[in-house]
C-alpha positions as a LaTeX table, in Angstrom:
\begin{tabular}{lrrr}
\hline
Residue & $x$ (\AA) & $y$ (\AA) & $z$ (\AA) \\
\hline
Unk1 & $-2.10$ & $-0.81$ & $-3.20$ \\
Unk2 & $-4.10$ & $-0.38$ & $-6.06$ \\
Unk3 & $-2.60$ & $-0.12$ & $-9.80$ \\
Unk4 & $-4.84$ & 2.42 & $-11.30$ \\
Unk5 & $-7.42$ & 4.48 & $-9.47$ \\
Unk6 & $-10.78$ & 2.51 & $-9.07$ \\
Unk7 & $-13.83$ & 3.37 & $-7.32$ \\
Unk8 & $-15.18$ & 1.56 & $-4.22$ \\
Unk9 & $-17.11$ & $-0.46$ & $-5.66$ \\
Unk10 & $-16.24$ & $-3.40$ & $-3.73$ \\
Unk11 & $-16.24$ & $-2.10$ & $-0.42$ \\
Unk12 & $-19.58$ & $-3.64$ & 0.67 \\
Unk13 & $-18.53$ & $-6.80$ & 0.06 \\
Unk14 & $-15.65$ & $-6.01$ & 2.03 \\
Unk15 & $-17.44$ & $-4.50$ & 4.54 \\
Unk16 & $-19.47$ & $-7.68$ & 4.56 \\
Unk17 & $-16.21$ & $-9.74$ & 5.52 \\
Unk18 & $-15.70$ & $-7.89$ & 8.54 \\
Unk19 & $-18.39$ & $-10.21$ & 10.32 \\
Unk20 & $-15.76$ & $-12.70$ & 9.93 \\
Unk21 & $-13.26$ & $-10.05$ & 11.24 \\
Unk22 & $-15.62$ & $-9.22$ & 14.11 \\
Unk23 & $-17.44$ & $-11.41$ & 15.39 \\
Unk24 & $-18.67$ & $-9.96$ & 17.95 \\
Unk25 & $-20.99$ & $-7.68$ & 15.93 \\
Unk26 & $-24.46$ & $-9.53$ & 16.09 \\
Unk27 & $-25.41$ & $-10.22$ & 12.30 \\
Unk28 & $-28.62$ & $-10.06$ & 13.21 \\
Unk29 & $-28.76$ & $-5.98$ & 14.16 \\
Unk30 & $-28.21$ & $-5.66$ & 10.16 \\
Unk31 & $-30.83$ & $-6.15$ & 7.44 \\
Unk32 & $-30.79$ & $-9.09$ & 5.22 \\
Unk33 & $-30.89$ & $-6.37$ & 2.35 \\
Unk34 & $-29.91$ & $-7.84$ & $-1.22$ \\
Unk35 & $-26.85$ & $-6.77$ & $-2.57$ \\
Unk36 & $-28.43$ & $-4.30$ & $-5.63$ \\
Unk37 & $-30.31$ & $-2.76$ & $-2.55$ \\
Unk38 & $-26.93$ & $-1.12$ & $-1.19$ \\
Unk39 & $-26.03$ & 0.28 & $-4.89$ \\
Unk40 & $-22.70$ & 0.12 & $-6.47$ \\
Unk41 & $-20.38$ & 2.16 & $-5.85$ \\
Unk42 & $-21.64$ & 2.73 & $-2.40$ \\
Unk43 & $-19.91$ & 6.40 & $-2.40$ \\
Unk44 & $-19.37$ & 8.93 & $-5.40$ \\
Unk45 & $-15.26$ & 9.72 & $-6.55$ \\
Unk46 & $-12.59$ & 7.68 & $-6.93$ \\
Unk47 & $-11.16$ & 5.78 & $-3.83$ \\
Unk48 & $-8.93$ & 2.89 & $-3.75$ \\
Unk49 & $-7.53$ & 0.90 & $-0.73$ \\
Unk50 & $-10.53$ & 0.35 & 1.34 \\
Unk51 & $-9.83$ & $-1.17$ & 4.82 \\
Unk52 & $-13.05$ & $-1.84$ & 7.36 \\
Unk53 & $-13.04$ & $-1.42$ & 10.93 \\
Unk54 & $-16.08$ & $-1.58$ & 12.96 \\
Unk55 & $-16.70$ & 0.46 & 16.25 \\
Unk56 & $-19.77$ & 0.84 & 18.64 \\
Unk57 & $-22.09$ & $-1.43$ & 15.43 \\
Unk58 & $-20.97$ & 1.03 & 12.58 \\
Unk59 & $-19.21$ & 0.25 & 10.20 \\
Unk60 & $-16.49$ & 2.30 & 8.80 \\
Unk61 & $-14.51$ & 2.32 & 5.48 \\
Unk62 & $-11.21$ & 4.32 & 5.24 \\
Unk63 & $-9.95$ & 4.29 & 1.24 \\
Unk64 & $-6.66$ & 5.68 & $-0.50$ \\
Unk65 & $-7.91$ & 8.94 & $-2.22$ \\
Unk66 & $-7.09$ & 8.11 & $-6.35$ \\
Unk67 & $-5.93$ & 11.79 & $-7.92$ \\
Unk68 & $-2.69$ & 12.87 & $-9.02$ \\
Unk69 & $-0.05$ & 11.70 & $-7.08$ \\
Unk70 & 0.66 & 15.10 & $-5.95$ \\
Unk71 & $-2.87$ & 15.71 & $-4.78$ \\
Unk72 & $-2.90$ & 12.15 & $-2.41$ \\
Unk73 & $-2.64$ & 14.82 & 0.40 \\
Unk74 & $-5.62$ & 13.91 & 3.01 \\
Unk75 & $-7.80$ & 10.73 & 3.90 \\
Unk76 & $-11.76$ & 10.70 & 3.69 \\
Unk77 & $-13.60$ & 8.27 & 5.70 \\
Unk78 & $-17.32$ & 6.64 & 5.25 \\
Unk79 & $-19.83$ & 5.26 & 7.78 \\
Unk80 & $-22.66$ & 3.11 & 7.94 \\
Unk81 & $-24.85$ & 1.11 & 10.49 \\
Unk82 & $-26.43$ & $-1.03$ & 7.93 \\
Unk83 & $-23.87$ & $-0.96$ & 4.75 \\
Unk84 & $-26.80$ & 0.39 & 2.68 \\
Unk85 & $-26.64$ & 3.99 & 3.76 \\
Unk86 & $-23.12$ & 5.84 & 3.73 \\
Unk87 & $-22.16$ & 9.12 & 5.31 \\
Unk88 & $-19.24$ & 11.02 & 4.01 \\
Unk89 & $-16.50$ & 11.72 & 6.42 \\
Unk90 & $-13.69$ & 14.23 & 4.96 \\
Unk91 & $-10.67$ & 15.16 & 5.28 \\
Unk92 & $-10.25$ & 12.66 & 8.60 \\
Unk93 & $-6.33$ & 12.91 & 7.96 \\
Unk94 & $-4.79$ & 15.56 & 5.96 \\
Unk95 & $-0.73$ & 16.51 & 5.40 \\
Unk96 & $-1.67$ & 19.66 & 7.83 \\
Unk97 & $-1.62$ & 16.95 & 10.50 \\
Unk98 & 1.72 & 15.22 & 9.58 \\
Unk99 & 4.83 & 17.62 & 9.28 \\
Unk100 & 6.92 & 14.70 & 7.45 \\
Unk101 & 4.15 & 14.19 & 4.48 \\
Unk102 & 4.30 & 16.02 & 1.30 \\
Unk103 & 2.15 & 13.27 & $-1.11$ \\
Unk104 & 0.53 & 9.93 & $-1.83$ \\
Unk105 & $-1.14$ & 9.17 & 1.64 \\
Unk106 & $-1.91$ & 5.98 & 0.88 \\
Unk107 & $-3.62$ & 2.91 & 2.02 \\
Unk108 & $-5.25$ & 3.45 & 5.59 \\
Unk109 & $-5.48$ & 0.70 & 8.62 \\
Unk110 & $-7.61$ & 1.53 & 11.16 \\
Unk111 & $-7.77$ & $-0.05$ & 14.24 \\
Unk112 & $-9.04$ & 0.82 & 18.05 \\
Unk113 & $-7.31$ & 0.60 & 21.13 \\
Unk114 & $-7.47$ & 1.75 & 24.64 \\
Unk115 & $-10.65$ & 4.09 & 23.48 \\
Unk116 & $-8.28$ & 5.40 & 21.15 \\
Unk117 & $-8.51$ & 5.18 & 17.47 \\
Unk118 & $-5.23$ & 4.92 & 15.15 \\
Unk119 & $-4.94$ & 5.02 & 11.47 \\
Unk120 & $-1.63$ & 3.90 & 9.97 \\
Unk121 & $-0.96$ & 5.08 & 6.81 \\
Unk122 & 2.06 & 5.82 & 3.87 \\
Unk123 & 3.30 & 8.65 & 2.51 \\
Unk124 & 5.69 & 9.81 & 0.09 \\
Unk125 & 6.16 & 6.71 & $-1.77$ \\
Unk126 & 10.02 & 6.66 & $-0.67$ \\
Unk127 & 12.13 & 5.18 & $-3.21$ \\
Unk128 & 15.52 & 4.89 & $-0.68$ \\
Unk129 & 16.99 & 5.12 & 2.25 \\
Unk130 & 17.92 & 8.60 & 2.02 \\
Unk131 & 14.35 & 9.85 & 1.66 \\
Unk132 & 11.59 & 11.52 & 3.81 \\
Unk133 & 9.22 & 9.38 & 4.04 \\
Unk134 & 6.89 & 5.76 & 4.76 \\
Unk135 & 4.31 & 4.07 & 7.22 \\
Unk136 & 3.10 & 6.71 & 9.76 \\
Unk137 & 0.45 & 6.47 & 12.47 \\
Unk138 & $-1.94$ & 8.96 & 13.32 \\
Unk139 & $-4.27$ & 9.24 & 16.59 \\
Unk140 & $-7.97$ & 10.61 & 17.11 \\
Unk141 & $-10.92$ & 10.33 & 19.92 \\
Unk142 & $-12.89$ & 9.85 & 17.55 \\
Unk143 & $-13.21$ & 7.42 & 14.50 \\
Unk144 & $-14.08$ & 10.45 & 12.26 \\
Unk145 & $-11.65$ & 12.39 & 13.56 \\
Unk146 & $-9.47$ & 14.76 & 13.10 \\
Unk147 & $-6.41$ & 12.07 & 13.21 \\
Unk148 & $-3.43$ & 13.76 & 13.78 \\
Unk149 & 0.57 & 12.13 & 13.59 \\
Unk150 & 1.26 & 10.44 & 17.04 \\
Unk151 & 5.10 & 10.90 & 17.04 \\
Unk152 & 5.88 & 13.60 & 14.30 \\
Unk153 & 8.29 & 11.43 & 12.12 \\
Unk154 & 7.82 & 8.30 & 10.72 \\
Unk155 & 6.89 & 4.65 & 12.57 \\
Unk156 & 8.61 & 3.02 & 9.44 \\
Unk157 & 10.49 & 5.23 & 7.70 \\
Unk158 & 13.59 & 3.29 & 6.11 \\
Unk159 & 13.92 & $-0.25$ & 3.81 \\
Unk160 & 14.07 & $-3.39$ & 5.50 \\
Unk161 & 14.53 & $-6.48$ & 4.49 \\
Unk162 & 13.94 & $-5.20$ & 1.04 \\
Unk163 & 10.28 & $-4.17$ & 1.77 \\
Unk164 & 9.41 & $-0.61$ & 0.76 \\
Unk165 & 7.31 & 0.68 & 4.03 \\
Unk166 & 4.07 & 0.85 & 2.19 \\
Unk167 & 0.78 & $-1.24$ & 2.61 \\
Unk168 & 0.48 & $-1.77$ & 6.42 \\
Unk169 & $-1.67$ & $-3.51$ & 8.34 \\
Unk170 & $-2.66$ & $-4.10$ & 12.09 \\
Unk171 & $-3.49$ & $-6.89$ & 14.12 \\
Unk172 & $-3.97$ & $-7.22$ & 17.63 \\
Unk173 & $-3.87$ & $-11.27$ & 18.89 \\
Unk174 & $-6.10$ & $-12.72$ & 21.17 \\
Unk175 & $-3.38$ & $-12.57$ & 23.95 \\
Unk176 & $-3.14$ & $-8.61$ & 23.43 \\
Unk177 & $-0.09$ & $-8.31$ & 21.27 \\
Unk178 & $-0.34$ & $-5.83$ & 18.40 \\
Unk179 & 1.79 & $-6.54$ & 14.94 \\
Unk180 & 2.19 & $-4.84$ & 11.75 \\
Unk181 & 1.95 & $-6.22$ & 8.29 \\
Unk182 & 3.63 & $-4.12$ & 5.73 \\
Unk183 & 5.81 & $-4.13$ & 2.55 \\
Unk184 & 5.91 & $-2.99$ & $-0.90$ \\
Unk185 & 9.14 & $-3.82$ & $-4.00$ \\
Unk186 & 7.75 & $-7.69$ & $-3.14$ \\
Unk187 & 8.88 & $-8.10$ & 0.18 \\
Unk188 & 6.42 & $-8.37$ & 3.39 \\
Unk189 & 7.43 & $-7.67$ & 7.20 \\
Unk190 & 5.92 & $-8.27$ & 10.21 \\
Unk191 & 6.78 & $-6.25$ & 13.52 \\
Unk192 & 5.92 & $-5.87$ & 17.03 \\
Unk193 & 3.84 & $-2.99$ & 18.30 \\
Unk194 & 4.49 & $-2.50$ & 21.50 \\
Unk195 & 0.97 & $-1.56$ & 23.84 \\
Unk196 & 1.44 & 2.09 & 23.18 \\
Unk197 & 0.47 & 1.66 & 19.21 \\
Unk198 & 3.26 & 3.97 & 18.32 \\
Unk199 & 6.41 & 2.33 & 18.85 \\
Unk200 & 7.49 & $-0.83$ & 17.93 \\
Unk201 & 8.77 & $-3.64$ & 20.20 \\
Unk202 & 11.52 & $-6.54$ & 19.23 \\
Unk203 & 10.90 & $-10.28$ & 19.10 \\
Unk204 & 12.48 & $-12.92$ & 21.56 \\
Unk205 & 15.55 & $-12.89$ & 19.13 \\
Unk206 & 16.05 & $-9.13$ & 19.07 \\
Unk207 & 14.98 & $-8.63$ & 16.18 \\
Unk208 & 12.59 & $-5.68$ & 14.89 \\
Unk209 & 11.28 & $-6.74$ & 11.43 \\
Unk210 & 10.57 & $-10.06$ & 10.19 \\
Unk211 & 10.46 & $-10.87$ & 6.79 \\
Unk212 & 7.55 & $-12.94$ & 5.77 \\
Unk213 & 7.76 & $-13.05$ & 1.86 \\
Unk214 & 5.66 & $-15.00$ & 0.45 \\
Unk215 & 6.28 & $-16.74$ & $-2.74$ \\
Unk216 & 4.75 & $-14.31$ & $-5.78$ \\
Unk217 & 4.05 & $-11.43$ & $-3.21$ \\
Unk218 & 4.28 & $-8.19$ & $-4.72$ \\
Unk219 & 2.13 & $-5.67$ & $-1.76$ \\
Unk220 & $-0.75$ & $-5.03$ & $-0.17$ \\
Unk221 & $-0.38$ & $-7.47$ & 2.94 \\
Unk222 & $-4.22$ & $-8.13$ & 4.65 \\
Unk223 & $-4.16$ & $-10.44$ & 8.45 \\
Unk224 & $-7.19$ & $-11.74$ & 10.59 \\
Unk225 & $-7.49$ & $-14.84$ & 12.73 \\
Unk226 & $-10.43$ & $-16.93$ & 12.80 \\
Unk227 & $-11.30$ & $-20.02$ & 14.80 \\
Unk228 & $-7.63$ & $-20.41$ & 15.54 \\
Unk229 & $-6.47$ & $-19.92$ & 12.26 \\
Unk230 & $-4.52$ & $-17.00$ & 11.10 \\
Unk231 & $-5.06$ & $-15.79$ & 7.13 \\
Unk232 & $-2.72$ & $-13.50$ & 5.63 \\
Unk233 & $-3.87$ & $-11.84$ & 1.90 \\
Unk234 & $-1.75$ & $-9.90$ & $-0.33$ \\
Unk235 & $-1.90$ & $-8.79$ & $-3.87$ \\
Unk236 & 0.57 & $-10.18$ & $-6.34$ \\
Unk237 & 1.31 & $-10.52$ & $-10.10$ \\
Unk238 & 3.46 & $-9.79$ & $-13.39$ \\
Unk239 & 2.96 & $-7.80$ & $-16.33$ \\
Unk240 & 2.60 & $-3.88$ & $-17.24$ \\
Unk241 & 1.41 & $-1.68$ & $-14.49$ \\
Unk242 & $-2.70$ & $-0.56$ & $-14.04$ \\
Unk243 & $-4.21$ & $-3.79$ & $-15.06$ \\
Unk244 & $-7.37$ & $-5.47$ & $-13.27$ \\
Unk245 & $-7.14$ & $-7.78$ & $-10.09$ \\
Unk246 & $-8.07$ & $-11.69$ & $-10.58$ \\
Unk247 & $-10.71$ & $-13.17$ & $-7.86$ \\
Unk248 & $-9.59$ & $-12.79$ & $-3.62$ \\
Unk249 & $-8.40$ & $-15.99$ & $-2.28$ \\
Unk250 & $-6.91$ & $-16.44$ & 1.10 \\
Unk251 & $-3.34$ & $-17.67$ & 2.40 \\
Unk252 & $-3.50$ & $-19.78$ & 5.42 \\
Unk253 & $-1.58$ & $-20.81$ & 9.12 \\
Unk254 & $-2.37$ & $-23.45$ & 10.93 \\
Unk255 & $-3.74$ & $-23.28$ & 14.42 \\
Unk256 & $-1.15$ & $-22.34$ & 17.13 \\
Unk257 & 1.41 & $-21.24$ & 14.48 \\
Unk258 & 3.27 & $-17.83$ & 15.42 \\
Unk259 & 1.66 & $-14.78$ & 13.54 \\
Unk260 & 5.07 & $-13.90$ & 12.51 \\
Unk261 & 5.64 & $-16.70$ & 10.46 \\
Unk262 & 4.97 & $-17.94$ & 6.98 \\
Unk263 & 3.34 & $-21.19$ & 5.08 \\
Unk264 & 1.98 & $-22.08$ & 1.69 \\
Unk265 & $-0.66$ & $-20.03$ & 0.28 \\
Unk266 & $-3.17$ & $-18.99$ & $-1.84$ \\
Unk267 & $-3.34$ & $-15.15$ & $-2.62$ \\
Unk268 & $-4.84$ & $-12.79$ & $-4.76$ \\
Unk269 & $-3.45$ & $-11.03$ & $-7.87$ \\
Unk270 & $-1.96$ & $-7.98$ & $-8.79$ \\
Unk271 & 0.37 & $-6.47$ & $-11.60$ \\
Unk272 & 3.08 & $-4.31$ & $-9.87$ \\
Unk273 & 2.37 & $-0.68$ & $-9.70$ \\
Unk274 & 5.55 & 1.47 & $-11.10$ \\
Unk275 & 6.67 & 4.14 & $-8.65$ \\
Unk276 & 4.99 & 7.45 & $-8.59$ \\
Unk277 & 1.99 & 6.17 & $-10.24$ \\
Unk278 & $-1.72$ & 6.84 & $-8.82$ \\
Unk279 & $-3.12$ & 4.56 & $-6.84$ \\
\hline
\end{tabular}
């Protein structure tokens, strides 16, 4: 998602979020530390994309690896039980493990389900139809791995709607249904997973993909629900390529709304990234 590799240097604050994500992680098991205590960046290299999932009270961070496009080849992964301390996790995903990707594994989701753990993830940066390539989905035992492709092809692997299968997301519903958020080229989809986490269902109407397109979206689609609410953040903006994001704000549903469908908003920033550029 990112324009320009960056180091993680925002990832505790992210991480920090996910007590609004999860709830269900008492606050009070972590340490009212400061936020110079936890250092920044919180892990050495250069790492962009960080998504936060949180399993058993740790907390884990999987990032976009920022080299040479050619060298996005394999996912690292870091832990943490009290978002001070960080343990390295490498090489949790690597091209070995997916027969279809050759390059720029980007942007991991991670998500749980059914004591299985699943990390989505790009690759190839497809520019068409005709191309090998797009949103995959790997499976594991264990949240540090080794992840390995769940269907040996593609989950996404085609244009729809316009969207460029990049920048995915998961969200399981309070009534058990799984979706994913995805799009790049400034379109955003939303599909049905069906229970299996590796295939993808069809809506009352048929349909597979949804297009959700904001106004000003560019990538980089984000989902949670709280108190009844469902927020959906992406990354937009204009201009030359590898410039710096403005301030996070949040797009909003209102309660009892569909999580496949779309409202006003408020949304964060983001110059487009030109294809085959590092992340």
């Amino acid at each position: 998602m990112s324009t320009a590799a960056r180091r993680i240097a925002a990832v505790a604050a992210a991480a920090l979020l996910s007590g609004v994500l999860a709830p269900g992680v008492a606050a009070a098991a972590i340490p009212d530390y400061t936020t110079a205590e936890a250092g920044n960046p919180i892990v050495d290299g250069w790492y962009a994309d960080p998504d936060v999932a949180v399993y058993n009270n740790t907390f884990w961070v999987y990032p976009t690896t920022s080299k040479g496009y050619s060298e996005q080849t394999y996912l690292d992964a870091f832990s943490s039980t009290d978002l001070v301390n960080w343990t390295r996790h490498p090489n949790v995903l690597t091209k070995a493990n997916v027969s279809w990707a050759s390059y720029a594994m980007w942007a991991p989701a991670p998500i749980q389900r059914n004591g299985r753990y699943y990390l989505y993830f790009a690759a190839n940066d497809i520019q068409n139809n005709s191309a090998l390539g797009g949103i995959g989905v790997a499976v594991a035992d264990n949240p540090a791995g080794p992840y390995r492709d769940a269907i040996g092809r593609p989950l996404i692997g085609q244009f729809y709607n316009g969207a460029q299968p990049i920048d995915q997301d998961v969200f399981i519903d309070d009534d058990g249904q799984a979706y994913i958020y995805y799009g790049g080229w400034s379109h955003a989809n939303v599909a049905k997973l069906n229970p299996d986490m590796i295939s993808l269902g069809t809506f009352s109407d048929g349909s597979t993909f949804k297009e959700i397109t904001p106004s000003g979206y560019v990538e980089g689609s984000q989902m949670f629900k709280r108190n009844g609410k469902y927020y959906l953040m992406w990354s937009e903006g204009a201009g030359p390529a590898r410039t710096t994001r403005c301030p996070t704000r949040c797009r909003t549903r209102r309660p009892g709304r569909s999580p496949s469908s779309t409202r006003s908003s408020r949304r964060t920033r983001r110059s487009p990234r030109a294809p085959g550029t590092t992340r």
